[in-house]
N, C-alpha and C positions, 0 to 999 in steps of 0.2 A: 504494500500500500504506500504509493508517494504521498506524501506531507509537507509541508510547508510551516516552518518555524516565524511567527511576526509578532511584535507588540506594539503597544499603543502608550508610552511613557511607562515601559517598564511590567505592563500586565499586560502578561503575555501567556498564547495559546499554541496549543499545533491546530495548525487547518487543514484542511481534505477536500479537495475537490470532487464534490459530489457527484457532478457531470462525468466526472472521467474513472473517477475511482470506485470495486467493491467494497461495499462495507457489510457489518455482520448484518442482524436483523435486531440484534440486543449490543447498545453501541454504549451502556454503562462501562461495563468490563474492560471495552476498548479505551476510555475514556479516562479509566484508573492505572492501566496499566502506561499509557504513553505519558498522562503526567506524572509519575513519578520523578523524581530528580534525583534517585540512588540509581532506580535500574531500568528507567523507560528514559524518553527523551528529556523531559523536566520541563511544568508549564503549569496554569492556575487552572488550564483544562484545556478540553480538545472542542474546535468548534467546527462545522460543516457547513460549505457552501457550495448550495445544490440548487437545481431548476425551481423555477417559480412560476405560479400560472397568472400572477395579479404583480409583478416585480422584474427587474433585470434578474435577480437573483434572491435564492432563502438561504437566511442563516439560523443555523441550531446550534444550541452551547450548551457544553459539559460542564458540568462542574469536576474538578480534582478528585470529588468523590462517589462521580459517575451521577448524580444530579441533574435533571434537566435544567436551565434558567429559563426567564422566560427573554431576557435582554440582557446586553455588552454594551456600554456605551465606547467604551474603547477596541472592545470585539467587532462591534459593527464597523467604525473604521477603519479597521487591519480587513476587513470582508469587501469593501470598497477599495481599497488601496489593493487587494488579492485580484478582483472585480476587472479593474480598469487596466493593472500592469500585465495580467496573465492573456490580456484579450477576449477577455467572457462578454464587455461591451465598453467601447469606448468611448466614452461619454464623459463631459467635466462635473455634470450630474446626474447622480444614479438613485434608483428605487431599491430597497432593499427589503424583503420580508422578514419580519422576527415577529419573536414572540406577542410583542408590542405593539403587532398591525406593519402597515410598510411606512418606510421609513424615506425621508427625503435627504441624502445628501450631496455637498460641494465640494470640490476635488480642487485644490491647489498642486498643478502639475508643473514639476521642473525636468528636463531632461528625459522625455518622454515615461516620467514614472512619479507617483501620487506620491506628495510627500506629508501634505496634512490635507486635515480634512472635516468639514465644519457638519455637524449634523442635526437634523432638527429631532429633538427626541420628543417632541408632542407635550402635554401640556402636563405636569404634574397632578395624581390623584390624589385628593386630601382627603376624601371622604375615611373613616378608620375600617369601617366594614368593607371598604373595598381595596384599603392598603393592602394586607387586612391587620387593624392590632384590635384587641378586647382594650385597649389604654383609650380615653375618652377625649370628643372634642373631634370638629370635624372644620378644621383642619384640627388634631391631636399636639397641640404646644406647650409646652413647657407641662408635661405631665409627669409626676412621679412614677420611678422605677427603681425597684431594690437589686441590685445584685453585683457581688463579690465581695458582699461584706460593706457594701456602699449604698447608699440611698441618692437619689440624683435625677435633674430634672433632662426629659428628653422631647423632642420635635422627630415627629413619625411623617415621612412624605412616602407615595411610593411612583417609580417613574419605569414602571410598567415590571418593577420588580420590588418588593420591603426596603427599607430604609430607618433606621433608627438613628438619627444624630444628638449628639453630645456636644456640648459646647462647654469645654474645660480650660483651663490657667497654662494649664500645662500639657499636652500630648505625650503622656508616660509610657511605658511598656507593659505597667500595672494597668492603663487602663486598655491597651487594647489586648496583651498577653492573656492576660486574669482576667479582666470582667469580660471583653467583649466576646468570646466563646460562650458566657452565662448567658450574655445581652441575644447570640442569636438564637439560643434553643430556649428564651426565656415562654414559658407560658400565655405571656401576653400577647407570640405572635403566633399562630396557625400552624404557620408554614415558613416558620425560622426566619429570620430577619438580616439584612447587613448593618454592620454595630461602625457610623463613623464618628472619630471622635477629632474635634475639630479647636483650636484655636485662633480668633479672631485679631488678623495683626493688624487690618484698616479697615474704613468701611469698603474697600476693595481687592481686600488680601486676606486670604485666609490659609491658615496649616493643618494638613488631613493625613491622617494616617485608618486604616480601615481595618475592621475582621470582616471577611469576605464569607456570606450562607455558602459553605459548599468547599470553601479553600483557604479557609485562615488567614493571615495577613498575605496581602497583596502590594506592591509596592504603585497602584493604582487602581483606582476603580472610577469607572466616566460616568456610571447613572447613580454611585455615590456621590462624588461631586456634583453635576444637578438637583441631590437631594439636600446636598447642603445648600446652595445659592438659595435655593427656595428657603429650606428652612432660616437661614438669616436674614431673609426679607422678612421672615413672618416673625421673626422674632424680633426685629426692626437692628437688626449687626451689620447686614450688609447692604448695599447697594443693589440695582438689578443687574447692573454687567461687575463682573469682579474675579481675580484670579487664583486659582486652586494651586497650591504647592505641595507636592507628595512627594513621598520618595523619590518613586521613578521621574519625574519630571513636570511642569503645570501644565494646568490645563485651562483654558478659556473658557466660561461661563456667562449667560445671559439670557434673563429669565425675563421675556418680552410681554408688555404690558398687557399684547394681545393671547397670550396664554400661554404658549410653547415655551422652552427650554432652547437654548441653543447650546453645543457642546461642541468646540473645536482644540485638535492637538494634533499631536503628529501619529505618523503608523509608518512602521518598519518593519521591514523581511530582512530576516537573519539569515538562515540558511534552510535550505531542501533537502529531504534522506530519503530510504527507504525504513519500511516500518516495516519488520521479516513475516510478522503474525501472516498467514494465511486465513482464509475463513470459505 
């Protein structure tokens, strides 16, 4: 099975060309075994882009623990930047189908290959029952939540995937080592949550580090970030255009009056292999 190694500031997947490549019929398995980082390829998970009936193309994403998601914000533009350099369709703007509905993105091309890439991730869900959290308030802000031995106020968005942000003094490794694992299988979400926890350095700069539903810390997350820009407009911290600093790299945010999100960053392809599995 050929693969394709790319990240998006750092959160990064293998990909699979769907069009061209077998794959099994039960794609968890696959999913756990190539992200591994002792003895598969090593990545936050494996994600597939494959034909679309309403799209240039669909994307499906693994989680590292063989998890479906239902959205990438930085997956979908390593899907687009796969999209436009591989020849699937050449276009400076592509339709892409995920979990989340289809998706509309812009392609900054240099040297005939996508180098970043702006996407609209539709409009943030506040509603709680359809995040979903049992944590109250619609939109759910500054709601109390106990865990890791901590009590602490959190803002629940979800941008076509859970989202639980924190807005802390300090971005420790007690809070995302230690609590944020409790924060995503806590009770109050369903269907396991992403725990960001976040420091606010201007009303246009903010510091994020994540525990990713499905893959632990990630050194970025793009419908994380989205989840923040909203939550610190509602929490009145940020502005509506304002810049993400994460590990891997920042990322551009701006959460338009008229509803949507916008998320722009770069997407990068590492390198290509063979993956020996047969099926």
């Amino acid at each position: 099975m050929r693969f394709t190694k790319m990240h998006g500031a750092g959160n990064d997947y293998v990909y699979v060309n769907a069009f061209q490549e077998r794959l099994p019929a039960d794609i968890a398995p696959l999913a756990i075994a190539v992200s591994d980082r002792h003895t598969g390829i090593g990545s936050d998970g494996l994600i597939l882009i494959g034909p679309s009936d309403v799209a240039d193309a669909r994307m499906r994403m693994f989680n590292a623990d063989g998890s479906e998601s239902e959205m990438c914000g930085n997956g979908v533009r390593c899907v687009a930047k796969y999209v436009y350099d591989h020849g699937i369709a050449r276009k400076d703007e592509l339709q892409i189908e995920t979990g989340r509905g289809v998706l509309s993105l812009q392609l900054e091309v240099q040297g005939e290959k996508a180098r970043r890439v702006r996407v609209n991730m539709g409009a943030p869900i506040l509603e709680a029952a359809k995040i979903p959290t049992l944590l109250e308030g619609n939109p759910p802000v500054r709601q109390k939540l106990s865990a890791g031995g901590r009590e602490f106020e959190v803002t629940c968005v979800s941008m076509g995937n859970p989202h639980c942000v924190t807005f802390v003094d300090e971005v420790t490794d007690d809070w995302v080592l230690r609590v944020g694992p409790e924060v995503e299988r806590h009770p109050a979400f369903p269907r396991r949550v992403n725990a960001e926890f976040i420091k606010i350095l201007s009303p246009r700069e903010f510091q994020m580090r994540v525990w990713e539903r499905g893959s632990g810390e990630t050194l970025a997350c793009g419908t994380g970030a989205c989840a923040v820009a909203v939550a610190g407009v509602l929490n009145g911290l940020l502005e509506r255009r304002c810049v993400g600093h994460l590990p891997g790299g920042d990322l551009e945010l701006e959460w338009s009056a008229a509803g949507p999100v916008y998320l722009t960053g770069p997407a990068e392809e590492v390198f290509s292999g063979d993956w020996p599995q047969t099926f």
